[in-house]
Backbone as CSV, one residue per row, in Angstrom:
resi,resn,N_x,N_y,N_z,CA_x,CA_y,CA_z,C_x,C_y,C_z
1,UNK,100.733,7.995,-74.099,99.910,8.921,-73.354,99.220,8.174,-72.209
2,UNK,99.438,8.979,-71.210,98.830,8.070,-70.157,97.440,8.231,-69.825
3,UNK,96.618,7.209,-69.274,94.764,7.053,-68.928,94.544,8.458,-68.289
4,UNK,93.659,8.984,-68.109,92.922,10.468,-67.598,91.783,9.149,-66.341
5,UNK,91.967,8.759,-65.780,90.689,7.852,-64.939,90.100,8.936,-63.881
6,UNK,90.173,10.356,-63.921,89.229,11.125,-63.187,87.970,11.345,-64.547
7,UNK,88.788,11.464,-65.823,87.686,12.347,-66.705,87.088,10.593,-67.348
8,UNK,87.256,9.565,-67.558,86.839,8.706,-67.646,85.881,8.320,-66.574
9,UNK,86.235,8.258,-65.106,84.844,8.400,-64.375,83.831,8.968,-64.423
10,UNK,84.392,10.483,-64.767,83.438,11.323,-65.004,82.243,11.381,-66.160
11,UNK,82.879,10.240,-67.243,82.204,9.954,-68.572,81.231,8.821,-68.364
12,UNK,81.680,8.025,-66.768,80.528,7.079,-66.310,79.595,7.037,-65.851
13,UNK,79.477,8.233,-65.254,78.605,8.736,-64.398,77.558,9.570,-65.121
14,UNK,77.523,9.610,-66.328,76.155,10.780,-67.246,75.199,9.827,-67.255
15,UNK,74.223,10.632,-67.220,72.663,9.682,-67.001,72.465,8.734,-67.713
16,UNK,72.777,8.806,-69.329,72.492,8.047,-70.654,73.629,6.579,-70.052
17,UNK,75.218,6.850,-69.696,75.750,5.354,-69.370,74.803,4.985,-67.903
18,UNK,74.542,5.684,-66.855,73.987,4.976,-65.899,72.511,3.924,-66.317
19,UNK,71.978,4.745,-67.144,70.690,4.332,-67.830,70.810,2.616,-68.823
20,UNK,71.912,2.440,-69.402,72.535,1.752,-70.039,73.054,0.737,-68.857
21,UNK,73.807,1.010,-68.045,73.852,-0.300,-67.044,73.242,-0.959,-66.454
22,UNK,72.059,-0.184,-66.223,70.658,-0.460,-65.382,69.832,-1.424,-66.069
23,UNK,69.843,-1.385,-67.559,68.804,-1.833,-67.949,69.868,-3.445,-68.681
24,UNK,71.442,-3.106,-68.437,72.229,-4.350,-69.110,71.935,-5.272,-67.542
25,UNK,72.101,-4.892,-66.451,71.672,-5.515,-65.480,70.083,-6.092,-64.875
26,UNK,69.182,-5.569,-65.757,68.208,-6.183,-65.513,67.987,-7.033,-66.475
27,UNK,68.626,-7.129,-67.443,68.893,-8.503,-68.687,69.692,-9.558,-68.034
28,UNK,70.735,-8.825,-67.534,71.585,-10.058,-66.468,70.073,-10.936,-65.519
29,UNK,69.625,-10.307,-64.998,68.977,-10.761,-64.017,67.691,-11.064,-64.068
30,UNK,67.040,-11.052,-65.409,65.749,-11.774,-66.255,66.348,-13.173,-66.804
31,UNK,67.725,-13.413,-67.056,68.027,-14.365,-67.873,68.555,-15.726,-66.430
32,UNK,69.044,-15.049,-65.011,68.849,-15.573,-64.240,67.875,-16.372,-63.455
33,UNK,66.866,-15.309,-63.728,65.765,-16.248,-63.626,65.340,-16.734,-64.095
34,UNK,65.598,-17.024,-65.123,65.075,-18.167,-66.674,65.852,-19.330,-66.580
35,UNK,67.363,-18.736,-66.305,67.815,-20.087,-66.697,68.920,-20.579,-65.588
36,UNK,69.317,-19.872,-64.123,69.633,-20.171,-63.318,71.001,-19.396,-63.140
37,UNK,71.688,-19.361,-62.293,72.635,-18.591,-62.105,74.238,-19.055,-62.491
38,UNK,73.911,-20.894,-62.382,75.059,-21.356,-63.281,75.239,-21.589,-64.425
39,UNK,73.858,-21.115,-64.719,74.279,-21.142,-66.863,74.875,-20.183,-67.258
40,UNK,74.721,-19.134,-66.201,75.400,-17.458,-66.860,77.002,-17.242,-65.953
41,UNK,77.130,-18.688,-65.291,78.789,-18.510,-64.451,79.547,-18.259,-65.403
42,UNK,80.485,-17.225,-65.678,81.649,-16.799,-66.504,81.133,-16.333,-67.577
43,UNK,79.728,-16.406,-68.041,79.436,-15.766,-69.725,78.608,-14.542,-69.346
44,UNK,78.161,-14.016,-70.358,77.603,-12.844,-70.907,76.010,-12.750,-71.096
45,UNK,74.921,-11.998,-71.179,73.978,-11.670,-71.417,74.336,-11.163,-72.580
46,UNK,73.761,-11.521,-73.931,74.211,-10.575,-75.251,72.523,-9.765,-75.418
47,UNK,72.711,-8.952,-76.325,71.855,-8.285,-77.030,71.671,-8.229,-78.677
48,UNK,71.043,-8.978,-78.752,71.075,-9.446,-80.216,71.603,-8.230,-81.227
49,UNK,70.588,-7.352,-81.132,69.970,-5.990,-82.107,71.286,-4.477,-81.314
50,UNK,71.826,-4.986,-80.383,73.031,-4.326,-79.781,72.178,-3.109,-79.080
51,UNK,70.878,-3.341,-78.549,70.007,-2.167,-77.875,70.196,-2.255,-76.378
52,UNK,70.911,-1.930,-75.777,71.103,-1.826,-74.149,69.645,-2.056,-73.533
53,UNK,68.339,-1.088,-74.248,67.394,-1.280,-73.465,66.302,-2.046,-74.122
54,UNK,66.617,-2.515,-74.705,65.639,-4.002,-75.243,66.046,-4.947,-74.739
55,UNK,65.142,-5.452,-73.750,65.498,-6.134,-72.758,64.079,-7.544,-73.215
56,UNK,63.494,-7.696,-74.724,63.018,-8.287,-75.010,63.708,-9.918,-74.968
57,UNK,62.729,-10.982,-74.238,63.537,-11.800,-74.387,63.853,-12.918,-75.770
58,UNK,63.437,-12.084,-76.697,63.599,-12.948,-77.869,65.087,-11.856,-78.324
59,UNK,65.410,-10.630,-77.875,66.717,-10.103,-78.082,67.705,-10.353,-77.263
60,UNK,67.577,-11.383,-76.325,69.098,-11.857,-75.009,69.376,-13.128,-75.285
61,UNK,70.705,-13.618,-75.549,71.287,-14.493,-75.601,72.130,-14.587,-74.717
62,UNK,72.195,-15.922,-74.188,73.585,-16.387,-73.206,75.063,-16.617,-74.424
63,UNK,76.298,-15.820,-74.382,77.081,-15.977,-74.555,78.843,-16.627,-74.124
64,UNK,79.392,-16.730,-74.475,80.293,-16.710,-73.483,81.503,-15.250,-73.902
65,UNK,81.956,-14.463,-72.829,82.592,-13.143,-73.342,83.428,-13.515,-74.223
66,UNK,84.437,-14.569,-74.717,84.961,-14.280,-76.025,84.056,-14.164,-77.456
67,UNK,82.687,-14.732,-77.202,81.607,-14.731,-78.819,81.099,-13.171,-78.463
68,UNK,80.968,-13.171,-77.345,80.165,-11.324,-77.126,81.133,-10.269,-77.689
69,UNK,82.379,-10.499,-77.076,83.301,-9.874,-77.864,84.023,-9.381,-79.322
70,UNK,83.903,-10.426,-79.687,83.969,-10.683,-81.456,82.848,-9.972,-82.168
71,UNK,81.496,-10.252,-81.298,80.429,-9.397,-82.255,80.471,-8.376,-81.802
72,UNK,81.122,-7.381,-81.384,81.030,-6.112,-80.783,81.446,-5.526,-82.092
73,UNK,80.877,-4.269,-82.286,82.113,-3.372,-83.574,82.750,-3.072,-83.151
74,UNK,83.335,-2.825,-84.265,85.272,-2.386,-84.148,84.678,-0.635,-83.498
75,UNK,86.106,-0.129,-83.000,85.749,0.812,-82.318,86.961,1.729,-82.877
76,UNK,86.733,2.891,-83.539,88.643,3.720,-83.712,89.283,4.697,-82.705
């Protein structure tokens, strides 16, 4: 079956995922300023507690995307 990428855009664009990127990007960019822009070259901002908007910094870890990945749940 082939990708639908109009109705998948369309699933990107609802307030709750825009809300969710906003706040994964201001974790990107709290942890930049903590710890510089080449500690986070090629890795990940994780979220400990998996809360998009806990942007607490005792819940962000520097990862690298294959460990971020692995702790993700399985998805069916």
């Amino acid at each position: 079956m082939a990708r639908d990428y109009n109705k998948e855009y369309k699933a990107s664009r609802t307030p709750e995922r825009r809300q969710d990127n906003i706040m994964r990007q201001r974790a990107r960019r709290l942890m930049i300023k903590e710890h510089g822009a080449s500690a986070l070259k090629g890795k990940e901002v994780d979220h400990k507690n998996m809360n998009a908007s806990d942007n607490r910094r005792t819940n962000l870890q520097i990862l690298s995307k294959a460990a971020n990945r692995r702790k993700q749940p399985k998805r069916s």
